[in-house]
C-alpha positions in Angstrom: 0.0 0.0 0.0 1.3 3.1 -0.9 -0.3 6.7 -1.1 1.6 10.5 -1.5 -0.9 13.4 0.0 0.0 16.9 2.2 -0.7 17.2 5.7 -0.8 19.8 8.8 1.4 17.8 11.5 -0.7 17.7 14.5 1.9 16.0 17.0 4.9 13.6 16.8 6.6 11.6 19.8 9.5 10.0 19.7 9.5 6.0 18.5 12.8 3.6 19.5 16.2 5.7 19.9 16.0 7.6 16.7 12.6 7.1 15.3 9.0 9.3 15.8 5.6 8.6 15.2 3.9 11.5 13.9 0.0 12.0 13.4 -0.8 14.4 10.4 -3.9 15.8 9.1 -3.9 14.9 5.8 -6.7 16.5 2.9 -7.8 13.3 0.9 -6.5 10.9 4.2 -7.7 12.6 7.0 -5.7 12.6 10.7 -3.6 9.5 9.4 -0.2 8.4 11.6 3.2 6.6 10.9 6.6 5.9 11.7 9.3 8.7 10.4 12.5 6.8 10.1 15.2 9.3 12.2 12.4 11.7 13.0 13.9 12.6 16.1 17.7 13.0 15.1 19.3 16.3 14.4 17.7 16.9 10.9 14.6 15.8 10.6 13.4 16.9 14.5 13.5 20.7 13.8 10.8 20.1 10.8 8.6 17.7 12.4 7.0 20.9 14.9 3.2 21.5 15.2 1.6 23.1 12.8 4.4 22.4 9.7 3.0 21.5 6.4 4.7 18.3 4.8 4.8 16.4 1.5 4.0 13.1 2.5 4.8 9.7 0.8 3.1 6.6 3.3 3.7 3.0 2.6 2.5 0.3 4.8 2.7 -3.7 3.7 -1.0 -3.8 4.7 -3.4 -1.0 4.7 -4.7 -1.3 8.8 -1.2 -1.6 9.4 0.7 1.9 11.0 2.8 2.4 7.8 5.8 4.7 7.4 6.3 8.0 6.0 8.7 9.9 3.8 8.1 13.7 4.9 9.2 16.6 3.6 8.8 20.3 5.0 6.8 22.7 2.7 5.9 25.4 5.0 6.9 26.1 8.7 5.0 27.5 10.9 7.2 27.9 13.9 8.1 31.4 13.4 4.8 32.2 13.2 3.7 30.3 16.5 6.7 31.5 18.3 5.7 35.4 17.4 3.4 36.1 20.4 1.7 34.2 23.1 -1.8 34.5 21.0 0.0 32.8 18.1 1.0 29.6 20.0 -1.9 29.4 22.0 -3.6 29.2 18.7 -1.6 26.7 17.0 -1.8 24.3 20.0 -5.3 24.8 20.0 -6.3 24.2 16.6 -3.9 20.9 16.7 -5.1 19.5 20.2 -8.8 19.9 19.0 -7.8 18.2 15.4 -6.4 15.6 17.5 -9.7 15.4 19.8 -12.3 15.7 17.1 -11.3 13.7 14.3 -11.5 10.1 13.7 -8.7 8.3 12.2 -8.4 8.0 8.4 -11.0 9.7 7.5 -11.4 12.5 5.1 -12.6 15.9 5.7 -11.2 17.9 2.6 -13.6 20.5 3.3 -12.2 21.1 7.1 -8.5 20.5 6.4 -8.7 24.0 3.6 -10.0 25.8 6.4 -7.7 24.6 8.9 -4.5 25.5 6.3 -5.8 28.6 5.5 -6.2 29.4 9.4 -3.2 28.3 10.6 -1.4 30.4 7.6 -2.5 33.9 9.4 -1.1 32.8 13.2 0.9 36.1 13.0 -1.6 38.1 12.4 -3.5 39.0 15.7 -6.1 41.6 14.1 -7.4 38.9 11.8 -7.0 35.2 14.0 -9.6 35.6 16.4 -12.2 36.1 13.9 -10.8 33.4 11.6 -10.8 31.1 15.0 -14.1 31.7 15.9 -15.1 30.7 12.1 -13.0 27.7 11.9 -14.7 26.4 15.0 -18.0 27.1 14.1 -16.9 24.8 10.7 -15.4 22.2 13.2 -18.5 22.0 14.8 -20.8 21.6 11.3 -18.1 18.6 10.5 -18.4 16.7 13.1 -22.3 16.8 13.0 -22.8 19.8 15.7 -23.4 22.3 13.6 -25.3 25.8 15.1 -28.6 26.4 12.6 -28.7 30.1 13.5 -30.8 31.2 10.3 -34.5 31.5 12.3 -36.3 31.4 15.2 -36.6 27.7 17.1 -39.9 29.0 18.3 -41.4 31.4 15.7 -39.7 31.0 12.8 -39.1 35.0 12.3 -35.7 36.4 11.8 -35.7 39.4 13.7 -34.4 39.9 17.2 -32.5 36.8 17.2 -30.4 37.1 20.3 -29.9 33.2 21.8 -28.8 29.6 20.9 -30.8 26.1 22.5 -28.0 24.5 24.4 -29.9 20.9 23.6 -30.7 21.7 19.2 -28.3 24.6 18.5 -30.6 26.4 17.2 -31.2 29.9 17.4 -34.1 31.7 19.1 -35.5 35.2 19.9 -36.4 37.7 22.4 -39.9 36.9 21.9 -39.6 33.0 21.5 -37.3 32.8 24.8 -39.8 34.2 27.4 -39.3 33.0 30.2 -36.8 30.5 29.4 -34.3 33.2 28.7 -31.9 32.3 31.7 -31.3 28.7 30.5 -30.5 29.7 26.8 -26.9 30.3 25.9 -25.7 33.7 24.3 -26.2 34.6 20.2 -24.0 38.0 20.0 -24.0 38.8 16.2 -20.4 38.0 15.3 -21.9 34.5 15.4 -24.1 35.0 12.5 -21.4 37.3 10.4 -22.6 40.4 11.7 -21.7 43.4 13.4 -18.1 44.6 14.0 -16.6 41.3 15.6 -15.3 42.8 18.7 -12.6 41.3 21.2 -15.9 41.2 23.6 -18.4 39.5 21.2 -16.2 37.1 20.1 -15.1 36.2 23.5 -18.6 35.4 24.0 -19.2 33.6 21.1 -16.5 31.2 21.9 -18.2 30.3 25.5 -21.6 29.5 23.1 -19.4 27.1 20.7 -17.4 25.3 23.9 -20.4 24.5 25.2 -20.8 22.3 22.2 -17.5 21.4 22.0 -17.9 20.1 26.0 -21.8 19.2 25.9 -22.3 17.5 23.1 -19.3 17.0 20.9 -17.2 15.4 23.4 -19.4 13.0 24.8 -19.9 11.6 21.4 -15.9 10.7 21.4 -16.5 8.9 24.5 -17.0 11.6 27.3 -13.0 12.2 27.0 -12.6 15.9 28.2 -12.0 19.4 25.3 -7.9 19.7 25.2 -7.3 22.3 27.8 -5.0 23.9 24.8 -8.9 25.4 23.9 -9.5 26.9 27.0 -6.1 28.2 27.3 -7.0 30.3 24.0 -10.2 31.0 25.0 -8.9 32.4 28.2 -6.1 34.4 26.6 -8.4 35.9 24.3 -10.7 37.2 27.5 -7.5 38.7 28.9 -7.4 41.2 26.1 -10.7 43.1 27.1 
């Protein structure tokens, strides 16, 4: 078996003396690991960091078995990371919850462009709270959690649209919350790609979508807790208020 793709390395951990194990989200393999012959000597250890983007060659004698790759660096991203504490916080939160969320060999073509192109603005801290708060949102929608925040729950109207049901995701009014109001979760506008996308609002919106991350997404993967790499973000992001 043998199959060349490019990946986002998620993690890597070292494998016999000179060996390491690396676990790459790959765009027509999904989150796919193997073996990287010397991965953790002098040369190849500085390229196999979070985040980097590798040209990938896998070969395996059976397809179930873990298989070895042939990696080569296209893009680093450690600069980047390594450029503020928002940057790294970001980049270990976007890998520990690709590492969390998605099953093994499985593609999600759709989710790894988003994740590239998210990852590609880590220096940029006008632009990667916004883009976070997106990609979430997307992560969410892949994995079968997705927020319908289009119309009213309750009446079906557009306007006033100012919560989210913690049980259907779905969105719901002033009017339609009534006295329910206390035990619905947040809708500030950024969520539905309006308004100006303040620090504030999008602080907020990121405690509506870890509730989904915690609630409901994590008990499908077996109740095993959110990385606390996403809640060292979030917090982060709170700070700048």
């Amino acid at each position: 078996m043998e199959w060349r793709d490019h990946g986002i390395l998620l993690s890597m951990r070292r494998h016999g003396e000179s060996a390491a194990v690396i676990d790459v989200f790959t765009e027509q393999h999904g989150r796919h690991a193997g073996v990287v012959r010397g991965g953790a000597g002098r040369r190849m250890a500085p390229i196999l960091q979070p985040g980097a983007q590798l040209d990938l060659n896998w070969r395996a004698r059976l397809e179930d078995h873990l298989g070895s790759y042939h990696a080569e660096p296209l893009r680093s991203r450690t600069a980047a990371a390594l450029s503020g504490r928002l940057s790294l916080a970001g980049l270990n939160a976007v890998t520990a919850l690709l590492s969390f969320s998605l099953p093994e060999r499985e593609p999600h073509p759709g989710l790894y462009t988003r994740s590239e192109r998210l990852l590609d603005l880590l220096d940029n801290e006008d632009l990667w709270p916004l883009a976070y708060l997106h990609w979430e949102l997307a992560l969410l929608e892949e994995m079968g959690f997705g927020l319908d925040l289009s119309v009213c729950a309750v009446t079906g109207r557009q306007e006033e649209l100012a919560f989210v049901s913690p049980k259907t995701g779905r969105a719901v009014s002033r009017e339609g919350a009534g006295t329910w109001r206390d035990r619905l979760l947040p809708l500030p506008p950024v969520l539905r790609g309006e308004g100006d996308a303040g620090d504030a609002e999008i602080v907020q919106a990121l405690r509506t979508t870890g509730y989904f991350l915690e609630a409901h997404l994590a008990p499908s993967l077996g109740n095993r807790p959110v990385p606390e790499a996403r809640g060292r973000l979030a917090e982060l992001l709170s700070r700048r208020l």
